[in-house]
C-alpha atoms as an extended CHARMM CRD file, in Angstrom:
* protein
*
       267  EXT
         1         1  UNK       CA              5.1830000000      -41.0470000000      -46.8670000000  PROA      1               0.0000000000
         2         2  UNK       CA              5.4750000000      -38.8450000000      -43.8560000000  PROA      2               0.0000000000
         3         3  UNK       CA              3.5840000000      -35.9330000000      -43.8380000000  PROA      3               0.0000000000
         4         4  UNK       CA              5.0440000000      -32.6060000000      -43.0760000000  PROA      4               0.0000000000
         5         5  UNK       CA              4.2410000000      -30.7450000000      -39.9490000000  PROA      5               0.0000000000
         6         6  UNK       CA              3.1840000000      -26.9930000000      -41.3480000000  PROA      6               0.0000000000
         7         7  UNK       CA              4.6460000000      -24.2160000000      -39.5390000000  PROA      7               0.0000000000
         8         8  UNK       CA              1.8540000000      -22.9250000000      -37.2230000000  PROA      8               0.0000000000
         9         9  UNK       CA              2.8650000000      -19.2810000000      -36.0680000000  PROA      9               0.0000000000
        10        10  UNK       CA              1.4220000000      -18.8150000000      -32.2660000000  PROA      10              0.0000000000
        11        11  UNK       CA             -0.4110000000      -15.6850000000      -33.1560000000  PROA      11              0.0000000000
        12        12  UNK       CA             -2.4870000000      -17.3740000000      -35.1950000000  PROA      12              0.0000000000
        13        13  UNK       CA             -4.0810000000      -19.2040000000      -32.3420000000  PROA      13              0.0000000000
        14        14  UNK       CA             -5.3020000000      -16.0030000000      -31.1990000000  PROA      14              0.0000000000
        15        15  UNK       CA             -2.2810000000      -16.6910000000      -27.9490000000  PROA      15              0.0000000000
        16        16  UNK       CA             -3.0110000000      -13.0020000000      -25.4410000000  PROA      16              0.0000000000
        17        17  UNK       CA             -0.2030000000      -12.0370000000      -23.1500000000  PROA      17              0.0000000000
        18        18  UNK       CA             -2.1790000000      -11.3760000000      -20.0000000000  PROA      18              0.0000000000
        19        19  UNK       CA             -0.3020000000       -8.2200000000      -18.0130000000  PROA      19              0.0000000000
        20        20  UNK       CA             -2.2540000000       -8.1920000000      -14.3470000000  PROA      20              0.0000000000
        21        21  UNK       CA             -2.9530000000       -4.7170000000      -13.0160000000  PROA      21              0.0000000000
        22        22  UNK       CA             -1.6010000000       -4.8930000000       -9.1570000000  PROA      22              0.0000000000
        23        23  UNK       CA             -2.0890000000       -1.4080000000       -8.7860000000  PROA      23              0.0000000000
        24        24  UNK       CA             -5.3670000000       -2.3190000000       -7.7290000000  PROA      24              0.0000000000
        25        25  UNK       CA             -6.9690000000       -5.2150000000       -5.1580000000  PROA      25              0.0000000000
        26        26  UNK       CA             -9.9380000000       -6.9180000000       -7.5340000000  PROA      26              0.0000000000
        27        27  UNK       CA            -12.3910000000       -8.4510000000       -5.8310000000  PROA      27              0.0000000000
        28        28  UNK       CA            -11.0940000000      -11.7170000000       -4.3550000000  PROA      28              0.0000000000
        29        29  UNK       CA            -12.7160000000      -14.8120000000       -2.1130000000  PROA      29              0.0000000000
        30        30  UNK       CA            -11.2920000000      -14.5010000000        1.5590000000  PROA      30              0.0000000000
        31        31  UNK       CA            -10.9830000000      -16.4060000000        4.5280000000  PROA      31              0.0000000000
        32        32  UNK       CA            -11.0330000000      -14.1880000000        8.2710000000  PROA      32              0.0000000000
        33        33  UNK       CA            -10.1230000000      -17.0320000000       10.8520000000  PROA      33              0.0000000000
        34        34  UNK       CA             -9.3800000000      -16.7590000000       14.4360000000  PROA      34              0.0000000000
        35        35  UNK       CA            -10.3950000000      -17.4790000000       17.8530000000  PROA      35              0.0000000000
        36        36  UNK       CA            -13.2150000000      -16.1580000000       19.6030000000  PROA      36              0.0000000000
        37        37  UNK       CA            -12.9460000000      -11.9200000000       20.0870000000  PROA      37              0.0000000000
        38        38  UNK       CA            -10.1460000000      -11.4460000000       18.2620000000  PROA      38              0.0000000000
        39        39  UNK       CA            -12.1470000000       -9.2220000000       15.7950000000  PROA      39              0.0000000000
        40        40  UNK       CA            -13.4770000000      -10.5620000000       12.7260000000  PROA      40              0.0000000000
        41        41  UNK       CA            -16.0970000000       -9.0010000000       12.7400000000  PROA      41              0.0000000000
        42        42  UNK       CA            -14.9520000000       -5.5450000000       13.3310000000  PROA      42              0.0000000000
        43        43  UNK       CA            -11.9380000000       -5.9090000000       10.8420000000  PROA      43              0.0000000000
        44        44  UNK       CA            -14.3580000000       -7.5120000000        7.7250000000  PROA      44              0.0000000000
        45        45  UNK       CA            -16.5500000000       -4.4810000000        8.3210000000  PROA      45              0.0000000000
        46        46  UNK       CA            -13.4940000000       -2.5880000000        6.6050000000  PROA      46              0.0000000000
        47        47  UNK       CA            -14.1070000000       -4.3320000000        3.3960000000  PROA      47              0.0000000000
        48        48  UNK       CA            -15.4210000000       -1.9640000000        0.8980000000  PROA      48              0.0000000000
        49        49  UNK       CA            -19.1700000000       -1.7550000000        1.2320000000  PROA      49              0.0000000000
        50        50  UNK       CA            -19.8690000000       -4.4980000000        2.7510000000  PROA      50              0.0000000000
        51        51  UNK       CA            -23.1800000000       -6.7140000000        3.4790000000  PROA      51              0.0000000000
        52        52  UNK       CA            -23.1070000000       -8.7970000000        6.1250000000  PROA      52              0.0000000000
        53        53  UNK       CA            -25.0120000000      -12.4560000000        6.5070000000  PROA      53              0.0000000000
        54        54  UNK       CA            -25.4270000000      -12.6040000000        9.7610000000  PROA      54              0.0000000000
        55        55  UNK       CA            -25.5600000000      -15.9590000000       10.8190000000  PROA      55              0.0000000000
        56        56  UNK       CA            -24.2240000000      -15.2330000000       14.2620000000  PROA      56              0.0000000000
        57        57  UNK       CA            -26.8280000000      -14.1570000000       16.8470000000  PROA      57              0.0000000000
        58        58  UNK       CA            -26.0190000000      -10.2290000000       17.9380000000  PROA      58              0.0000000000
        59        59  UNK       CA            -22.3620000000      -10.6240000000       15.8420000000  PROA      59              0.0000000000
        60        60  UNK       CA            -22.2490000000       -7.1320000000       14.6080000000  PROA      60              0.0000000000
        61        61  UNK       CA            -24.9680000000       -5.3900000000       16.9030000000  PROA      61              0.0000000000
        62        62  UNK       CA            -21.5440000000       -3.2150000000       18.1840000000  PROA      62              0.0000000000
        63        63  UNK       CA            -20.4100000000       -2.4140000000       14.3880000000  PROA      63              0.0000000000
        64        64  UNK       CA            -22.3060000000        0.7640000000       13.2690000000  PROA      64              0.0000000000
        65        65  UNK       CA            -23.0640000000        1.6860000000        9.5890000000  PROA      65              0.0000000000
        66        66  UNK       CA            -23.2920000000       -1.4920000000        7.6230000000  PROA      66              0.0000000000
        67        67  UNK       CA            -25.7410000000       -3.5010000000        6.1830000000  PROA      67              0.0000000000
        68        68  UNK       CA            -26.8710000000       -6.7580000000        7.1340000000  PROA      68              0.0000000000
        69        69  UNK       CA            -29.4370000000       -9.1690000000        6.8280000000  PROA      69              0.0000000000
        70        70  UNK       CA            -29.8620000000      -11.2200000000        9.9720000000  PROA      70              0.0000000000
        71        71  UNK       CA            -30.8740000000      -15.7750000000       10.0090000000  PROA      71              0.0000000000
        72        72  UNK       CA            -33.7010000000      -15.8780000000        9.7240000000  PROA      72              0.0000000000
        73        73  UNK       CA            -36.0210000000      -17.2600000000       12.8420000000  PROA      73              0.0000000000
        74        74  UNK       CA            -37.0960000000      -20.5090000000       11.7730000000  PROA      74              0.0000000000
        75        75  UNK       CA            -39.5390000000      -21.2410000000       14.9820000000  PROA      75              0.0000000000
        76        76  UNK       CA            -42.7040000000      -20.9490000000       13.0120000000  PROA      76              0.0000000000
        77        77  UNK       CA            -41.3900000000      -22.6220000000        9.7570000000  PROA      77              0.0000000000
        78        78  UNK       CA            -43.0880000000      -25.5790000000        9.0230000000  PROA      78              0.0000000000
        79        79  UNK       CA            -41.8410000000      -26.5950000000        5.3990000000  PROA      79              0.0000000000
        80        80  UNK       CA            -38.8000000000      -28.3090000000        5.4100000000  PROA      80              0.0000000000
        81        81  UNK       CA            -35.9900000000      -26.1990000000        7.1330000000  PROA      81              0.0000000000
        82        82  UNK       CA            -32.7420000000      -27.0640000000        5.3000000000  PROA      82              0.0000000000
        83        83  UNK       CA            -34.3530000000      -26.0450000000        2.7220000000  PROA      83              0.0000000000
        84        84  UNK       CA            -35.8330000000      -23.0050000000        3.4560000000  PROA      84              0.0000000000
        85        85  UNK       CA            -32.2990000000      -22.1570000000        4.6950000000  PROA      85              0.0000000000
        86        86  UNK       CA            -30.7960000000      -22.5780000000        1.0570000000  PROA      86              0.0000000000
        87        87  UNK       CA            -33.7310000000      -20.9810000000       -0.6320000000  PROA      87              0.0000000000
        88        88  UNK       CA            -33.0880000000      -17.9080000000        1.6210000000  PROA      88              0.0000000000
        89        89  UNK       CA            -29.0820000000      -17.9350000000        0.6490000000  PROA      89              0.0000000000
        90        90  UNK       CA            -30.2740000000      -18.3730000000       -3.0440000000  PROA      90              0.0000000000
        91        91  UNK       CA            -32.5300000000      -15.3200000000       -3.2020000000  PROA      91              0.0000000000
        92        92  UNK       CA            -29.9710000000      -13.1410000000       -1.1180000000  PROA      92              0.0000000000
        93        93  UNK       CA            -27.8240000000      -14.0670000000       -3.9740000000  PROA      93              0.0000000000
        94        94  UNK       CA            -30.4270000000      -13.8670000000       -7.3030000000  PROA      94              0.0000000000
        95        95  UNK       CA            -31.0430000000       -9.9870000000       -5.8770000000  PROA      95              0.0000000000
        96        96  UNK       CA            -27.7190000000       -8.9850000000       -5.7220000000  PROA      96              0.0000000000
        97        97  UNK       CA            -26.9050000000      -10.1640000000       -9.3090000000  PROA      97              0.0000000000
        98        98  UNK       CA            -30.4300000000       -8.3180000000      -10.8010000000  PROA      98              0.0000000000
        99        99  UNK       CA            -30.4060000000       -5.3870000000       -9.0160000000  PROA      99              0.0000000000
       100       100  UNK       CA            -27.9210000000       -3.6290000000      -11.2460000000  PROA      100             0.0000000000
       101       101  UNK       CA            -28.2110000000       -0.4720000000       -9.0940000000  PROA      101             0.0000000000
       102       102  UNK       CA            -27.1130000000       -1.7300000000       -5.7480000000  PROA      102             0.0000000000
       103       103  UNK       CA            -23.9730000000       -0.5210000000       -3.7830000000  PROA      103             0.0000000000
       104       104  UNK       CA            -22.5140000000       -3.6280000000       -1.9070000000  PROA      104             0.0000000000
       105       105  UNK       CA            -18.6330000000       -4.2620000000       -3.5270000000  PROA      105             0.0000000000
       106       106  UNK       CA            -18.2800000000       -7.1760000000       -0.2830000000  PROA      106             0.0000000000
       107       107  UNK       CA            -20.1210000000      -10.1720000000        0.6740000000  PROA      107             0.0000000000
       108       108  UNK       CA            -19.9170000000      -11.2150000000        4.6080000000  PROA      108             0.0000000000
       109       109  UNK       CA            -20.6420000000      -14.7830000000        5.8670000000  PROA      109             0.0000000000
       110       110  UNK       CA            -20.4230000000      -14.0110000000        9.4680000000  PROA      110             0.0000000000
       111       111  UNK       CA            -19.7320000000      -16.7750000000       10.1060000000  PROA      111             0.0000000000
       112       112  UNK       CA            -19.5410000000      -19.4760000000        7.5000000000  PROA      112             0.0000000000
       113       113  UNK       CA            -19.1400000000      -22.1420000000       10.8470000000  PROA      113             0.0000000000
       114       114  UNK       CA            -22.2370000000      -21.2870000000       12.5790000000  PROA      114             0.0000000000
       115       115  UNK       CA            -23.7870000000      -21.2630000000        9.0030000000  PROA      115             0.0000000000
       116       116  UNK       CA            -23.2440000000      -25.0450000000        8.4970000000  PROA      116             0.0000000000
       117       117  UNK       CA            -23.8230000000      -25.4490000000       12.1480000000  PROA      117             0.0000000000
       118       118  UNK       CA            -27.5310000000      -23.8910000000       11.7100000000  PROA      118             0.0000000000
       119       119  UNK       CA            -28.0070000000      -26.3100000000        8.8230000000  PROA      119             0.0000000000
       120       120  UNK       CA            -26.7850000000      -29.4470000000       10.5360000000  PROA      120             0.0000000000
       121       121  UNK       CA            -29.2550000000      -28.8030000000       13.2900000000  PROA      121             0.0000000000
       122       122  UNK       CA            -32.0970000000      -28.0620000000       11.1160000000  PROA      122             0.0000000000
       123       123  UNK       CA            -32.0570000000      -31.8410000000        9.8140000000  PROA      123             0.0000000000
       124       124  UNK       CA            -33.3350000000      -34.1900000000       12.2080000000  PROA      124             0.0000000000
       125       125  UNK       CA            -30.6570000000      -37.0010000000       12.3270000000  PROA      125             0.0000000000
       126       126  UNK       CA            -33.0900000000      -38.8700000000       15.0200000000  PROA      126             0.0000000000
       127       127  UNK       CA            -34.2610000000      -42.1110000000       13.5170000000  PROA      127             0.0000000000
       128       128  UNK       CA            -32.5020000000      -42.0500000000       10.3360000000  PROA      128             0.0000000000
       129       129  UNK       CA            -29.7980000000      -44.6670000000        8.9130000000  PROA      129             0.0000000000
       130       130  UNK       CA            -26.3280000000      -44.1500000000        8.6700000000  PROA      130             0.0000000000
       131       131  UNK       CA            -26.4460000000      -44.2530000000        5.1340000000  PROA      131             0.0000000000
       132       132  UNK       CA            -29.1700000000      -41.6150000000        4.9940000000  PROA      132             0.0000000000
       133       133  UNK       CA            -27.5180000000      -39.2860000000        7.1320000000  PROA      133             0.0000000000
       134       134  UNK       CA            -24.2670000000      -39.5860000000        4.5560000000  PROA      134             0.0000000000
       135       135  UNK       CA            -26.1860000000      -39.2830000000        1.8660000000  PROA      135             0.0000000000
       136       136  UNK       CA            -28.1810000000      -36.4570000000        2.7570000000  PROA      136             0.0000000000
       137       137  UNK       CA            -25.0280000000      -34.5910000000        4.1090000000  PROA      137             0.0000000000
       138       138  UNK       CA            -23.1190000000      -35.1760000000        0.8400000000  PROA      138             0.0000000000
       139       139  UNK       CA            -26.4030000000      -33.1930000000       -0.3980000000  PROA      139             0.0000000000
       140       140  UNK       CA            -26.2090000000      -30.8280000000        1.5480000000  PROA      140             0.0000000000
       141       141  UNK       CA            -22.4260000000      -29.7720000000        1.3300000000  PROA      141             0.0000000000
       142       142  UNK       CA            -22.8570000000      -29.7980000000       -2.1340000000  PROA      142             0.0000000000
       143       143  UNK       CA            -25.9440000000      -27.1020000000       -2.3020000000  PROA      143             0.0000000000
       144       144  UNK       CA            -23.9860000000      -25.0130000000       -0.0230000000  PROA      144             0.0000000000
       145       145  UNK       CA            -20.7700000000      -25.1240000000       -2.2190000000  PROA      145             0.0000000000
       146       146  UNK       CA            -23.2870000000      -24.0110000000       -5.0350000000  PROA      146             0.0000000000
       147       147  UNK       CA            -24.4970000000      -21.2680000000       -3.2480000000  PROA      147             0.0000000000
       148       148  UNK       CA            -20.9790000000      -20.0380000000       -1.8560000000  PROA      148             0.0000000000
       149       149  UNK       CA            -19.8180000000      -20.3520000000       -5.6420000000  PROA      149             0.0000000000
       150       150  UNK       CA            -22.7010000000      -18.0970000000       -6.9040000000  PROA      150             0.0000000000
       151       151  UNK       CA            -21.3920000000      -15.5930000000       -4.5120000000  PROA      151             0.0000000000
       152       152  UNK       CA            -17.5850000000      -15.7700000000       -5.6490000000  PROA      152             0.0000000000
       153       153  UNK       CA            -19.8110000000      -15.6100000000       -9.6890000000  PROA      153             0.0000000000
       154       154  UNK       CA            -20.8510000000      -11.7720000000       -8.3240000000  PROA      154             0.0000000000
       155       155  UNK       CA            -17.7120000000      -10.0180000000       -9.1800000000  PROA      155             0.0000000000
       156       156  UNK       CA            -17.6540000000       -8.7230000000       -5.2480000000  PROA      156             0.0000000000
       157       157  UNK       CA            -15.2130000000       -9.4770000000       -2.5350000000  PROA      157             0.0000000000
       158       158  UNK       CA            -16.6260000000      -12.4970000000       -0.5590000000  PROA      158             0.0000000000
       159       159  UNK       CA            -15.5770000000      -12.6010000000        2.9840000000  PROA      159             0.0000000000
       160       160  UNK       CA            -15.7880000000      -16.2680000000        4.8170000000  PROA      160             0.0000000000
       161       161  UNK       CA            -15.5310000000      -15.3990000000        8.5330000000  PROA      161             0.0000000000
       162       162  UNK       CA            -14.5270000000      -18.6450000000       10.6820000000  PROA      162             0.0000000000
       163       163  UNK       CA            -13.6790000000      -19.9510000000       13.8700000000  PROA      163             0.0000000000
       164       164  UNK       CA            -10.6820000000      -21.7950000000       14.8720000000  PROA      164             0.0000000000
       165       165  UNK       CA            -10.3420000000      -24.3210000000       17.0480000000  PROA      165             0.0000000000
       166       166  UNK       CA             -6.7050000000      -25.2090000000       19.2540000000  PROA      166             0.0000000000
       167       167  UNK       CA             -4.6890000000      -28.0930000000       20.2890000000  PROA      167             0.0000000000
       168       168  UNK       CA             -1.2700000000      -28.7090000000       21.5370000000  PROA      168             0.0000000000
       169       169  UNK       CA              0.8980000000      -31.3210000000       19.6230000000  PROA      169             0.0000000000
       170       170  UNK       CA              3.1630000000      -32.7910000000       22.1150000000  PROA      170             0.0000000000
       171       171  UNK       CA              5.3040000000      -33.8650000000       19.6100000000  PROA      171             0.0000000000
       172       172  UNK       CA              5.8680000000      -30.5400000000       18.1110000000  PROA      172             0.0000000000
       173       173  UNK       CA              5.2730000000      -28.5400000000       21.4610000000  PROA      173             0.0000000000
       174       174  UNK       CA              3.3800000000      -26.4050000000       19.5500000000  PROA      174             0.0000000000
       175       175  UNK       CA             -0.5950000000      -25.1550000000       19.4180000000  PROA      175             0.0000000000
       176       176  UNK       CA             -2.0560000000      -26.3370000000       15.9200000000  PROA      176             0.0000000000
       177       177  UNK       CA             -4.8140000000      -24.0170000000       14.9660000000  PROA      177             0.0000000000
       178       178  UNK       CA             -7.9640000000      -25.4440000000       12.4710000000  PROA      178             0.0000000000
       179       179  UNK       CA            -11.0910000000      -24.3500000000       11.2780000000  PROA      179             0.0000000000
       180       180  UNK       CA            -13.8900000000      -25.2470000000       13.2660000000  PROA      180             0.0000000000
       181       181  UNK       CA            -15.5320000000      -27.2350000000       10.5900000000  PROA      181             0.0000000000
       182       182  UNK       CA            -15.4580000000      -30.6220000000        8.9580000000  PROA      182             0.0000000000
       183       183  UNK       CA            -12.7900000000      -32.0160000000        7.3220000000  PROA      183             0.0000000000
       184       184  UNK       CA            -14.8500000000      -31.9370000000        4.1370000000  PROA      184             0.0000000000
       185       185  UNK       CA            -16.3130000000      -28.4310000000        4.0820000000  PROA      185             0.0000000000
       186       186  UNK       CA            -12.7580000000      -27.2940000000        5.2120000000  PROA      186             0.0000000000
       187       187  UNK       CA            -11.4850000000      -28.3910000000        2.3150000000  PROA      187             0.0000000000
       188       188  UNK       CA            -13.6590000000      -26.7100000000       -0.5350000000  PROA      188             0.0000000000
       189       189  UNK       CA            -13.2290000000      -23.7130000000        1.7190000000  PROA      189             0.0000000000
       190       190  UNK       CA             -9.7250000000      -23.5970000000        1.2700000000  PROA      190             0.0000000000
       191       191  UNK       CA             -9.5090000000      -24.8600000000       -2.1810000000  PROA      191             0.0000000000
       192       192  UNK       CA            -11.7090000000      -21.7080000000       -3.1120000000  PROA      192             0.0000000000
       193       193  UNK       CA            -10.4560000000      -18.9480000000       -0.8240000000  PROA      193             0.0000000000
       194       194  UNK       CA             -7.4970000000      -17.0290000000       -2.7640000000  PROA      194             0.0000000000
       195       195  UNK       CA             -6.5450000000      -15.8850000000        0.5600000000  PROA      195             0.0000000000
       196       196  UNK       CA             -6.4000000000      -17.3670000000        4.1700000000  PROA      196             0.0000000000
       197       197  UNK       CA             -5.8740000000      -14.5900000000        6.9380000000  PROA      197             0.0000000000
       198       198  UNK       CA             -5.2310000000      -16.2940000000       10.0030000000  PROA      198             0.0000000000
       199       199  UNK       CA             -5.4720000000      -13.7310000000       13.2230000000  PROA      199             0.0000000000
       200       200  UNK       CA             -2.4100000000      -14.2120000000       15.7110000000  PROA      200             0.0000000000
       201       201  UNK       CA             -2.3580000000      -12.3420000000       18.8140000000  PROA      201             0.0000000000
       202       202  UNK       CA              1.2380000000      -11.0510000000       19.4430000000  PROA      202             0.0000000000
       203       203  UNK       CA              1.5630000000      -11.1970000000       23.3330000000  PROA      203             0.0000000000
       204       204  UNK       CA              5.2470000000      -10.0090000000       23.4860000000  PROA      204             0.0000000000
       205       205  UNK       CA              3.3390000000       -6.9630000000       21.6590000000  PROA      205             0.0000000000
       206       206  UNK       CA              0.6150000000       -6.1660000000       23.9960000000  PROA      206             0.0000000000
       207       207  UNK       CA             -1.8170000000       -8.5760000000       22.7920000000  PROA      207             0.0000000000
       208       208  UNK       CA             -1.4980000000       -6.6100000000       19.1450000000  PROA      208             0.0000000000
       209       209  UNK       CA             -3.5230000000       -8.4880000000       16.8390000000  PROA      209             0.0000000000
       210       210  UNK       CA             -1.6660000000       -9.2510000000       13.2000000000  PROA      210             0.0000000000
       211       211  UNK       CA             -2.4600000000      -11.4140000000       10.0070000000  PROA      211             0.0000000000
       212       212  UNK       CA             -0.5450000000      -14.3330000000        9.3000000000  PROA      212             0.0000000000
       213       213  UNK       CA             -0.4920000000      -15.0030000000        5.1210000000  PROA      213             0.0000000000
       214       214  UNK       CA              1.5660000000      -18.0330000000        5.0370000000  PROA      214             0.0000000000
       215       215  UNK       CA              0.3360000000      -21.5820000000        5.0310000000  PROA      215             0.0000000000
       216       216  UNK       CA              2.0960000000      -23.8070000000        7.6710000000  PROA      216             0.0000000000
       217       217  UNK       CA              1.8730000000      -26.7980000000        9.6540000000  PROA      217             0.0000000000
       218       218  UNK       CA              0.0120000000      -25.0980000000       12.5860000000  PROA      218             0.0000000000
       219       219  UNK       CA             -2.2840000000      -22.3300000000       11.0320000000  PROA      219             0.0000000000
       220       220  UNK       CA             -4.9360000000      -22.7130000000        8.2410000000  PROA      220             0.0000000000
       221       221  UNK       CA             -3.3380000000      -19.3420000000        6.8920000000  PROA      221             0.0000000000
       222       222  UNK       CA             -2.9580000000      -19.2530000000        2.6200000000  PROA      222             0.0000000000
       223       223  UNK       CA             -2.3210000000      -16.7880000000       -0.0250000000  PROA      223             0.0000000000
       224       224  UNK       CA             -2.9140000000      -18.2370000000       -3.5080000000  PROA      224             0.0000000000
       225       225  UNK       CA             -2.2010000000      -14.1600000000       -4.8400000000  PROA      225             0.0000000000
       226       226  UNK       CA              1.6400000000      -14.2530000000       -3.5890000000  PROA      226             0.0000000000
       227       227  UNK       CA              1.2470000000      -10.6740000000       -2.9180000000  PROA      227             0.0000000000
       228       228  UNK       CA              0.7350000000      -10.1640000000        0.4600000000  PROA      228             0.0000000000
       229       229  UNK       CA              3.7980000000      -10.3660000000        3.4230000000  PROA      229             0.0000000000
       230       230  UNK       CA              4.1070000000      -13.4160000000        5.9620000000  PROA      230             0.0000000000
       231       231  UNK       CA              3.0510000000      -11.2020000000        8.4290000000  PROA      231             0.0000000000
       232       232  UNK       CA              1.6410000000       -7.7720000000        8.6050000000  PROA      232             0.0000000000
       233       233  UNK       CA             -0.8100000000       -5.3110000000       10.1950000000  PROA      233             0.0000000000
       234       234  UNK       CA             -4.7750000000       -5.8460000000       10.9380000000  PROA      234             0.0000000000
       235       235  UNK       CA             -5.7880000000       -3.3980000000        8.5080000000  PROA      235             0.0000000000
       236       236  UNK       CA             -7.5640000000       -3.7510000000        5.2790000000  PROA      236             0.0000000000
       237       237  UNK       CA             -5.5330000000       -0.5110000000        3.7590000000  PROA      237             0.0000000000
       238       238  UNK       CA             -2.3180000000       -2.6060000000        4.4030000000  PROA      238             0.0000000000
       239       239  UNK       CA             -3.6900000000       -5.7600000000        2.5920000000  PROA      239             0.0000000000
       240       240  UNK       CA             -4.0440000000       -2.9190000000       -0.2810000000  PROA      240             0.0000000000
       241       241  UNK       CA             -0.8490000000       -1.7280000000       -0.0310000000  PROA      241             0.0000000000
       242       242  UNK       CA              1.0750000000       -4.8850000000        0.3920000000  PROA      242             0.0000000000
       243       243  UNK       CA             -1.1580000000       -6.3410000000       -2.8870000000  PROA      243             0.0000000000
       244       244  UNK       CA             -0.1600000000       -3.1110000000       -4.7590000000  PROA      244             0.0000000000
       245       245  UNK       CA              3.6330000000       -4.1640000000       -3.9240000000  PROA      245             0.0000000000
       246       246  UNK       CA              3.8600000000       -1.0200000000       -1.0800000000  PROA      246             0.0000000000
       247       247  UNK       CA              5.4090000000       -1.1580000000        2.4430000000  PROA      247             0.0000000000
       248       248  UNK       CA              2.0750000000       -2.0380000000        4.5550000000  PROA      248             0.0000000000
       249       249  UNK       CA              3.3880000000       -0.9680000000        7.1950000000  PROA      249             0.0000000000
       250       250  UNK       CA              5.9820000000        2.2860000000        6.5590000000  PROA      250             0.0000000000
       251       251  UNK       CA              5.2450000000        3.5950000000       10.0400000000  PROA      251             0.0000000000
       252       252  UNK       CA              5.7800000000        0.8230000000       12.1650000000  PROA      252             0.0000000000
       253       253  UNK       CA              9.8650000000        0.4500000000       11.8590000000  PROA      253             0.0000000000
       254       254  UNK       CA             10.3650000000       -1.0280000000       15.6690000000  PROA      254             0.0000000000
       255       255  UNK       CA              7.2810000000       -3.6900000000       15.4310000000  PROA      255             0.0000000000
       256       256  UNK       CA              7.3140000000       -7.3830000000       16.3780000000  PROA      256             0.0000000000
       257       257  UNK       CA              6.9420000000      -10.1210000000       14.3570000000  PROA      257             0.0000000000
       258       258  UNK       CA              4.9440000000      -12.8940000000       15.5500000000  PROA      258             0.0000000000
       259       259  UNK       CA              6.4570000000      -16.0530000000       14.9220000000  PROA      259             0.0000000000
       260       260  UNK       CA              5.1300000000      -19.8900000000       15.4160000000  PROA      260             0.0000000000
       261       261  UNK       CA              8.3860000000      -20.9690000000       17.2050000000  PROA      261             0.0000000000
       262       262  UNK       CA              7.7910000000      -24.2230000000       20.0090000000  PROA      262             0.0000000000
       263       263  UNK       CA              5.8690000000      -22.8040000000       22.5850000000  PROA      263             0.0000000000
       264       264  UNK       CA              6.1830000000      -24.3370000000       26.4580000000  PROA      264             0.0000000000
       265       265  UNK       CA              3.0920000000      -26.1640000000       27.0500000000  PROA      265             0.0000000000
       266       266  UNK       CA              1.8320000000      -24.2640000000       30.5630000000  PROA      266             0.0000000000
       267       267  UNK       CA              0.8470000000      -26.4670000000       33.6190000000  PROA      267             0.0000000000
């Protein structure tokens, strides 16, 4: 005998219909790339209350009012380095989430490159195996995901700051940009960023700095919200406004998009 299926009504299983508020930007995990001076720095600082990481030697000595706790020296360390590196990014993280009464609604890695970079050199690859070195790098990449994901965990914005670095495809005539890290750290970086601002300097504009958004064969540019524009202006009130489904930028009627057409390769 087959049994009869019972008639399970859906609001039984306790089903919610989820109705997103985009009036307002939560706190999301972001990705500032570009290349050198094009002003990460300066346009992160515009995150609400922000703490910086510094990880970058005299990065934001020319940005006034905003917190930051600088890498620490580790000339005089003598216990094992990595380690005292991921110990310090722990305990950065353990006081944000205790201290109940603290004011910081942004997290800076300035810059998550140089970060990795500091680590790298603070294991001594002289002498040891091949199979050591992978090993202990897995090891490391792994701790440092842990650590990044504790600060997404905080309920704060978390801004990844990051070099690019260029090439020119002669196939596509084109300059591909890519962040300046390994393949592998790359790669949890962009599978946990929701968004991916890529910095493009508009020189038909005056050398006007804007955001790319969209993900494409020659930027590392991503945004997992759908909310923000394929281009638009430098400004963290117009990453608001676009996310809020406003104009972000009402004003500017006459401005210039930057495209990634094929560029001519100069000689």
């Amino acid at each position: 005998m087959i049994n009869q299926i019972q008639h399970v009504d859906l609001d039984d299983l306790g089903i919610e219909l989820v109705m997103p508020d985009f009036s307002v930007m939560p706190p999301l995990s972001w990705v500032i790339a570009g290349m050198q001076k094009t002003g990460k720095s300066t346009f992160a600082s515009n995150w609400p209350s922000p703490l910086f990481i510094e990880c970058e030697d005299g990065g934001t000595d020319y940005i006034s009012g905003i917190a930051r706790i600088k890498f620490p020296d580790l000339t005089d360390v003598t216990q094992n380095r990595v380690t005292y590196i991921f110990d310090w990014l722990k305990k950065i993280g353990r006081t944000i989430k205790n201290d109940q009464t603290h004011k910081y609604q942004t997290i800076v890695i300035d810059s998550i490159d140089f970060l990795w970079n500091k680590i790298l050199a603070a294991y001594r690859f002289d002498g040891k195996s091949e199979f050591t070195q992978l090993k202990w790098y897995g090891s490391a990449m792994t701790k440092l995901s842990a650590i990044l994901q504790s600060f997404f965990d905080l309920n704060v914005h978390v801004v990844l700051i990051c070099h690019v670095d260029s090439s020119y495809d002669t196939e596509k005539s084109a300059t591909i940009y890519n962040l300046s890290m390994s393949k592998s750290i790359t790669g949890w970086v962009r599978a946990k960023a929701k968004v991916i601002l890529f910095i493009q300097s508009d020189e038909v504009g005056g050398g006007v700095h804007r955001l790319v958004t969209r993900s494409s064969s020659q930027t590392p540019a991503g945004d997992r919200t759908g909310r923000f524009p394929a281009s638009m202006p430098m400004t963290f009130a117009a990453l608001e406004a676009a996310y809020a489904g406003q104009d972000p930028e009402p004003f500017q009627p006459n401005i210039t998009i930057p495209t990634f057409a094929k560029t001519t390769k100069k000689k």
